[in-house]
Backbone as CSV, one residue per row, in Angstrom:
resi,resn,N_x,N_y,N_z,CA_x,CA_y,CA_z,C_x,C_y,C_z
1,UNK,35.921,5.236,-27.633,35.395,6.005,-26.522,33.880,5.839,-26.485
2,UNK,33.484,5.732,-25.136,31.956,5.905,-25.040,31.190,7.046,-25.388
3,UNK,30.103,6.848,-25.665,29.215,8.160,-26.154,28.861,8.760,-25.134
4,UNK,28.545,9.682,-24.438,27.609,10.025,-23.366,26.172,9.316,-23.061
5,UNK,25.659,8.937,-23.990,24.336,7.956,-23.453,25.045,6.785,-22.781
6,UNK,25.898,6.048,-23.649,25.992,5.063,-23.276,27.091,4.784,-21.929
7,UNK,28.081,5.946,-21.717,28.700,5.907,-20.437,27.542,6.022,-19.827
8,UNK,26.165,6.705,-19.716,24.815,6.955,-18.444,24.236,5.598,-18.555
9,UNK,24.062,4.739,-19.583,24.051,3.690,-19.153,24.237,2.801,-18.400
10,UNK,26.069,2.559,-18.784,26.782,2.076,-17.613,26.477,2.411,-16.300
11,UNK,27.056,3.494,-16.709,26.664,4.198,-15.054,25.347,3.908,-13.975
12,UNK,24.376,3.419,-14.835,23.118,3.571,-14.197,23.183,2.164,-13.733
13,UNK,23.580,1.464,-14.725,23.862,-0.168,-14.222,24.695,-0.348,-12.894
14,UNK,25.884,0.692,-13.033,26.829,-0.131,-12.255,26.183,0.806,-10.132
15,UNK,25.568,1.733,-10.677,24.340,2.521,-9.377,23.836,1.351,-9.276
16,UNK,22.733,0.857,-9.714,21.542,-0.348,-9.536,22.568,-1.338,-8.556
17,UNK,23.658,-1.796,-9.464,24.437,-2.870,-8.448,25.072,-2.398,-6.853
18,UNK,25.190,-1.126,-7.284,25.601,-0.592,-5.906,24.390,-0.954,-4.846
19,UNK,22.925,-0.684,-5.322,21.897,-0.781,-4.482,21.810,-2.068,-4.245
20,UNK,21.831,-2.722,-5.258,21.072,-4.122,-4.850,22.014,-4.956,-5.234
21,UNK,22.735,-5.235,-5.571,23.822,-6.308,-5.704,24.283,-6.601,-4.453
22,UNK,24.950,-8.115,-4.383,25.645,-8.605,-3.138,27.232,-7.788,-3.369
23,UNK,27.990,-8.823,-1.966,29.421,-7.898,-1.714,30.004,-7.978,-3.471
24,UNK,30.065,-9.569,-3.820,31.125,-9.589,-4.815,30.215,-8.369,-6.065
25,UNK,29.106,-8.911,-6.111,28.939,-7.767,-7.305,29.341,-6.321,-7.404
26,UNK,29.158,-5.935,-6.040,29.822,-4.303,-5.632,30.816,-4.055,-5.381
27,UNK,31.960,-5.025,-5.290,32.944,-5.067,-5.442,33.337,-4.780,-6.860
28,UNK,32.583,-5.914,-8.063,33.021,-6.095,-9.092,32.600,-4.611,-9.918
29,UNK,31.689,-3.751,-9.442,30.607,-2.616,-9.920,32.109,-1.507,-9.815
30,UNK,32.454,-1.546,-8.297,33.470,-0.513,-8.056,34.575,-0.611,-8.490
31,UNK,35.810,-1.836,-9.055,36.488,-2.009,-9.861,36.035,-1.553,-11.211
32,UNK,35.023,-1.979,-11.703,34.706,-1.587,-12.692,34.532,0.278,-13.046
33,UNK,34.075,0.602,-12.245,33.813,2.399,-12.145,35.362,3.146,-12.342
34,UNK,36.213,2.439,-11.614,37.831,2.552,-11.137,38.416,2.610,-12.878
35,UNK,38.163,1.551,-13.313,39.029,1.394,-14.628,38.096,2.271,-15.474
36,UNK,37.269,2.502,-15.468,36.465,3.660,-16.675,36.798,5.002,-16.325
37,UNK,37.090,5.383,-14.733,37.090,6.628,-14.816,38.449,7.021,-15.067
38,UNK,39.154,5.544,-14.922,41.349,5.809,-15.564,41.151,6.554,-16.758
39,UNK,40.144,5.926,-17.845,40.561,6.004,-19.182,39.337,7.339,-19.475
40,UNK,38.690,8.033,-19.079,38.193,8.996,-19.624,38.652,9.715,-19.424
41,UNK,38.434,10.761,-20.783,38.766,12.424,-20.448,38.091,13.129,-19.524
42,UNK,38.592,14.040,-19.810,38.145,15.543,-18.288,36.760,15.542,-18.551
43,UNK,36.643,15.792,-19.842,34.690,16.207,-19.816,33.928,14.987,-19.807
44,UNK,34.743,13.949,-20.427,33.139,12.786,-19.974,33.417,12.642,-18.534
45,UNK,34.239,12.731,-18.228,34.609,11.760,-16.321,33.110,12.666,-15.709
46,UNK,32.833,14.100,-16.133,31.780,14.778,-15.093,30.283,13.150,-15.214
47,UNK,30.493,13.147,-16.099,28.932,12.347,-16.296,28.840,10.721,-14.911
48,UNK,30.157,10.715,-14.317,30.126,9.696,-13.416,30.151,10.683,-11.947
49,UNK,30.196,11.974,-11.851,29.833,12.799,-11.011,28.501,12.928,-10.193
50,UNK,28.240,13.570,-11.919,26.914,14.392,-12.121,25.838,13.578,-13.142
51,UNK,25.292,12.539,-12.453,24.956,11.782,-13.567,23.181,11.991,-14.278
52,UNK,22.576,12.126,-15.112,21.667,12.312,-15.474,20.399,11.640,-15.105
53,UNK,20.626,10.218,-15.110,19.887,9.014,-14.254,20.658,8.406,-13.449
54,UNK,19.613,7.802,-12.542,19.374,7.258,-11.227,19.114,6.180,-11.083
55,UNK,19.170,5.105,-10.486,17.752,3.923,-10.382,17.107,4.691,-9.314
56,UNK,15.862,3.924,-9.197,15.016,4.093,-8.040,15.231,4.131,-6.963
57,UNK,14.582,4.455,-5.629,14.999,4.314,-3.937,15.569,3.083,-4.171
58,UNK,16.392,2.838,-3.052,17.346,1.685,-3.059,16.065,0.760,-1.904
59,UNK,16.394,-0.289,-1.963,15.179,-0.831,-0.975,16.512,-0.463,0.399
60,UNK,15.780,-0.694,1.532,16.126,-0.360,2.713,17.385,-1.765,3.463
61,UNK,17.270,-2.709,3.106,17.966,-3.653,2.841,17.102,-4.948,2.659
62,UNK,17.966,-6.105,2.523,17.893,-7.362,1.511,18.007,-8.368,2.890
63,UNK,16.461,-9.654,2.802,16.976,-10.360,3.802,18.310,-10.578,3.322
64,UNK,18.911,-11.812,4.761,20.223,-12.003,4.429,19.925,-13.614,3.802
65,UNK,20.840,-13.993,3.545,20.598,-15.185,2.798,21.553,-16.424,2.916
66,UNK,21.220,-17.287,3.591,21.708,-18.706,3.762,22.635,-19.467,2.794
67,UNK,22.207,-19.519,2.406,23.275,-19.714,1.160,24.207,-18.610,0.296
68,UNK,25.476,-18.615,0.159,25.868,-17.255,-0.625,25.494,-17.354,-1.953
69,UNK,25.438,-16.484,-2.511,24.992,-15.406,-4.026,26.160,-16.273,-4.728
70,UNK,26.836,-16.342,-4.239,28.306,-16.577,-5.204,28.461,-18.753,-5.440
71,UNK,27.755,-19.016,-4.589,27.139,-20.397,-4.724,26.653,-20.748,-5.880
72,UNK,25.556,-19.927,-5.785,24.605,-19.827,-6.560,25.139,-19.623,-7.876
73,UNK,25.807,-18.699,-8.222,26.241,-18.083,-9.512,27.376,-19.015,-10.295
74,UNK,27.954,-20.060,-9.009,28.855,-21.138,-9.384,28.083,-22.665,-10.607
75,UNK,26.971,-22.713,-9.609,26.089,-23.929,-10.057,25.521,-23.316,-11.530
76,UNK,25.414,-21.995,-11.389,24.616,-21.105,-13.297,25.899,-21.484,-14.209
77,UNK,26.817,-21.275,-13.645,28.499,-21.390,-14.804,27.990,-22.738,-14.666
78,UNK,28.617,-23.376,-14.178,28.719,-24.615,-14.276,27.285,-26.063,-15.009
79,UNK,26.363,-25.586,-14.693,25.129,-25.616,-15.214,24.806,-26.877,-14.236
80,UNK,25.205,-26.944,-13.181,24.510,-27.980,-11.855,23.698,-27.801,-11.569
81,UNK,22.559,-28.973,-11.769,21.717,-29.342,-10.667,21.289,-29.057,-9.074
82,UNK,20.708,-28.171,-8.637,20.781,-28.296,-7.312,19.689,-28.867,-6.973
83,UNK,19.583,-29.522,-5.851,18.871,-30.172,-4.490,18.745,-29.208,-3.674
84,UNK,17.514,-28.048,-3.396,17.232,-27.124,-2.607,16.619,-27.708,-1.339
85,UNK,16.868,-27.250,-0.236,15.356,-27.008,0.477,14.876,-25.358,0.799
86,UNK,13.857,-25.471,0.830,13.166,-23.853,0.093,12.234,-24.104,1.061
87,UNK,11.710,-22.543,2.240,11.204,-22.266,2.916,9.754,-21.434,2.394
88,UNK,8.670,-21.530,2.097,7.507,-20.457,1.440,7.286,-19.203,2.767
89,UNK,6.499,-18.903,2.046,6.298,-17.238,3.088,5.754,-18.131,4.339
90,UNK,5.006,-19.064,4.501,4.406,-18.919,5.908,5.588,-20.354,6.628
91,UNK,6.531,-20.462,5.947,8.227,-21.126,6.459,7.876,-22.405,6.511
92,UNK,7.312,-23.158,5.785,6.515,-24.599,5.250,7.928,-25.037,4.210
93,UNK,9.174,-26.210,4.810,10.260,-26.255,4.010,9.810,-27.409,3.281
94,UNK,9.948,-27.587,2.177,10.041,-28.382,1.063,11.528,-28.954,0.029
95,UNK,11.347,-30.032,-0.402,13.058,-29.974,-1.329,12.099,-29.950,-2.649
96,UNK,13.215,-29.408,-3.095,13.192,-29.418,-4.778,14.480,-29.630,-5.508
97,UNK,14.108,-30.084,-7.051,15.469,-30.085,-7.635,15.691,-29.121,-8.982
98,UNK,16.405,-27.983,-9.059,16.188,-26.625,-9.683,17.197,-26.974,-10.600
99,UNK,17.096,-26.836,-12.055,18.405,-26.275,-12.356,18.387,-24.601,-12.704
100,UNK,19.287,-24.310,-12.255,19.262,-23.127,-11.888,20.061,-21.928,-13.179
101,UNK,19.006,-20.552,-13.557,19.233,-20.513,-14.701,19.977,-19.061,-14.753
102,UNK,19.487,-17.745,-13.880,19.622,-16.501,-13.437,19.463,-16.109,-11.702
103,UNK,19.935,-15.132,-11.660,19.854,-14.254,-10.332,19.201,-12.980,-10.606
104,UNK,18.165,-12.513,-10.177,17.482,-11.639,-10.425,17.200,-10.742,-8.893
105,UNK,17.925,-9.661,-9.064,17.585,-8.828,-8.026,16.339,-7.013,-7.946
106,UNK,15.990,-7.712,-7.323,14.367,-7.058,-7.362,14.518,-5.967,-6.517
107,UNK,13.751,-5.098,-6.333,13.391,-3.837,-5.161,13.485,-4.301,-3.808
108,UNK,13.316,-5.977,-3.602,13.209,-5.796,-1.931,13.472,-7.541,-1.824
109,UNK,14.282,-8.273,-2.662,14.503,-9.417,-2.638,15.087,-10.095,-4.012
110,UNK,16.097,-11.060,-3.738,16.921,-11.420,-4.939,16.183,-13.102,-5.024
111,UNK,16.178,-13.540,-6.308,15.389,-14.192,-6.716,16.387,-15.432,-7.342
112,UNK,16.437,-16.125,-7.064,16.723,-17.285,-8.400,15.822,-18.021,-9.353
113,UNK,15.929,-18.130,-10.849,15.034,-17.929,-11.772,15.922,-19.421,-11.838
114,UNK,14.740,-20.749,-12.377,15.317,-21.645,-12.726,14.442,-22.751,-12.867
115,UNK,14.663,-23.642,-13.752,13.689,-25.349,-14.282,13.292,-25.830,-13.127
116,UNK,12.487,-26.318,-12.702,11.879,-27.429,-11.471,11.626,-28.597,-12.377
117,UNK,12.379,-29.246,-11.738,12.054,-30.848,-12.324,10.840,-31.030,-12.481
118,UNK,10.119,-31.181,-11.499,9.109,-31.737,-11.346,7.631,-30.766,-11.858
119,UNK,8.089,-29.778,-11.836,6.837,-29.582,-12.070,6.852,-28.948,-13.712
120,UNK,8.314,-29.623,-14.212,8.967,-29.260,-15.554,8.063,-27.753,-16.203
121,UNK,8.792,-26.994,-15.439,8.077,-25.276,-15.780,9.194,-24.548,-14.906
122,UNK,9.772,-23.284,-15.447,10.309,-22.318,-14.850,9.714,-21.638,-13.532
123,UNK,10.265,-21.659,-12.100,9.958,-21.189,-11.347,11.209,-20.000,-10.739
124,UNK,10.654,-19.058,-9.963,11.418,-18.261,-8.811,10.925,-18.523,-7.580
125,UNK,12.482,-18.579,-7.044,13.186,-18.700,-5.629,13.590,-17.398,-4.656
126,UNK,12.919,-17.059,-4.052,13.887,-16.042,-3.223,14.787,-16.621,-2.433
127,UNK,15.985,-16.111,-2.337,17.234,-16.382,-2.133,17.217,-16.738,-0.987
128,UNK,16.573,-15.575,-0.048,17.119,-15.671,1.529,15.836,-17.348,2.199
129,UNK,14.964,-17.801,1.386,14.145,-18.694,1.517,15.432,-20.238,1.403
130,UNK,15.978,-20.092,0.512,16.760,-21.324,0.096,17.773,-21.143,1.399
131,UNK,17.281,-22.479,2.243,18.125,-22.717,3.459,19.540,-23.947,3.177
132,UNK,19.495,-24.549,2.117,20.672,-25.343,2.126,20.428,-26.030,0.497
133,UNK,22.100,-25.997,-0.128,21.976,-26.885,-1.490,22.357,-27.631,-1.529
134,UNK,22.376,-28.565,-2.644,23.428,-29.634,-2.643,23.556,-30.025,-4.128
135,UNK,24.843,-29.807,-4.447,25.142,-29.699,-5.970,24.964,-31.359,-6.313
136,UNK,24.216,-31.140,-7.411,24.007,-32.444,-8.517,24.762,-32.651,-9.422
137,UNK,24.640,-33.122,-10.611,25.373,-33.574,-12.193,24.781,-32.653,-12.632
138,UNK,25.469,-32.601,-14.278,25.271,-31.356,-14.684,23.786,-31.143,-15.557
139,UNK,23.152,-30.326,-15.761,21.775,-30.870,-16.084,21.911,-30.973,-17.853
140,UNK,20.630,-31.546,-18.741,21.011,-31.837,-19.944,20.500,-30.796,-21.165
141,UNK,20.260,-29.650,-20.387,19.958,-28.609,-21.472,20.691,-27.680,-21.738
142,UNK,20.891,-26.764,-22.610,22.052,-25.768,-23.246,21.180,-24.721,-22.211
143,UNK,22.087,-23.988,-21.303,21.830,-22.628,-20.500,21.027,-21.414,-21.476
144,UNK,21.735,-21.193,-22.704,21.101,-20.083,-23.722,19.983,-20.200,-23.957
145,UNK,19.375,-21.989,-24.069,18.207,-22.596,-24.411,17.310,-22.258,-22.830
146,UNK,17.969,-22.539,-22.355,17.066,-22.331,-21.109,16.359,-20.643,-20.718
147,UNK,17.623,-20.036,-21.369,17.626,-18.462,-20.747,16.304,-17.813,-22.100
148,UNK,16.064,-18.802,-23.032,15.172,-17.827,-23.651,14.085,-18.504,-23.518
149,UNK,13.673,-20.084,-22.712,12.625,-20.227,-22.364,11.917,-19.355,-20.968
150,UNK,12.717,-18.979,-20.453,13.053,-18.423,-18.946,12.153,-16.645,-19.291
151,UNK,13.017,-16.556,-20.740,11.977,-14.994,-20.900,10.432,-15.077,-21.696
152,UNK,10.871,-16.002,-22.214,9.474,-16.383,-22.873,8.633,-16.456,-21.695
153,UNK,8.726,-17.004,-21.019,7.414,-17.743,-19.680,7.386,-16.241,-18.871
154,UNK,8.612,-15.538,-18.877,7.952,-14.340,-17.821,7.548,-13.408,-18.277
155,UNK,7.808,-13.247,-20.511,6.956,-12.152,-20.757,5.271,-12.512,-21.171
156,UNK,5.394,-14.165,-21.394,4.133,-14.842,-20.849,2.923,-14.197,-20.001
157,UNK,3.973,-14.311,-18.882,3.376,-14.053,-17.245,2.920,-12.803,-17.222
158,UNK,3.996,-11.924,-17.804,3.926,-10.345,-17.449,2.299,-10.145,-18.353
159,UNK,2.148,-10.454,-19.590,1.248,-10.428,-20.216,-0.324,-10.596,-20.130
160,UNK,-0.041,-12.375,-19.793,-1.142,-12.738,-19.022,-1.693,-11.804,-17.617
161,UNK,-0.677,-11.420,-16.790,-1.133,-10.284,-14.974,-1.901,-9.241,-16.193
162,UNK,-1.122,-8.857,-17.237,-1.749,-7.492,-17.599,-3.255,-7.683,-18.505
163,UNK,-3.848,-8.513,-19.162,-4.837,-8.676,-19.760,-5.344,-9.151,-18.591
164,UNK,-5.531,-9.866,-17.688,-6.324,-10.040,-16.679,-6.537,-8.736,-15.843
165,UNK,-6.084,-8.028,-15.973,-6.221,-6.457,-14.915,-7.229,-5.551,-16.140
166,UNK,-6.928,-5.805,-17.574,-8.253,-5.001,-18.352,-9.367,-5.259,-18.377
């Protein structure tokens, strides 16, 4: 059985996906809520009621996005190569070739986190920017390997914004 922290955990996770997750994830959030609240007793079930935490305002909604989420999340399993073309804020399209590592959904836009060939360094993608893919071969690095260069460079980043602001 879960502890009470850690059912508010869940719970808080599977809220967040309600806000910002696409269909399948909130789909997968609300199945998921379904089978936890089968198997609890009377007194923990209140804590998926009445829950202690929250996430934050939900953003108001999410551009929509050209490509589906579930694309995307195919080429991360699979560890393909994509051939993007990617639109910047002032809609200047460019190709690139990503391998693509996470989905990261933010307050007001979902992100794809992933290798750029070319400029061999971890970059982010906003989603609704990526106007068309085209799946490649599979790329030649281990995903796990990738996923802890991926945090390295953004607690890097986070680091570097914050000593530059003292």
């Amino acid at each position: 059985m879960f502890a009470r922290e850690e059912l508010e955990a869940i719970m808080l996770g599977l809220r967040y996906v309600d806000q910002r997750g696409d269909d399948v994830l909130i789909a997968a959030a609300k199945a998921a809520r379904a089978k936890i609240s089968a198997v609890l007793p009377p007194d923990a079930a209140v804590t998926l009621d009445l829950p202690l935490a929250l996430p934050g305002p939900s953003a108001t909604s999410f551009p929509d996005n050209v490509v589906e989420l579930d694309r995307l999340r195919a080429a991360i399993r699979a560890q393909y190569r994509l051939k993007i073309v990617y639109a910047d804020a002032a809609g200047r399209r460019s190709q690139r070739v990503v391998w693509p590592v996470q989905i990261g959904f933010m307050d007001s836009a979902r992100v794809l986190a992933a290798w750029r060939e070319l400029r061999g360094a971890f970059r982010t993608f906003r989603t609704d920017r990526i106007l068309s893919v085209v799946e490649g071969s599979r790329y030649p690095a281990r995903r796990a390997e990738l996923i802890a260069g991926l945090h390295e460079h953004l607690a890097r980043s986070t680091y570097e914004q914050t000593a530059d602001k003292a």
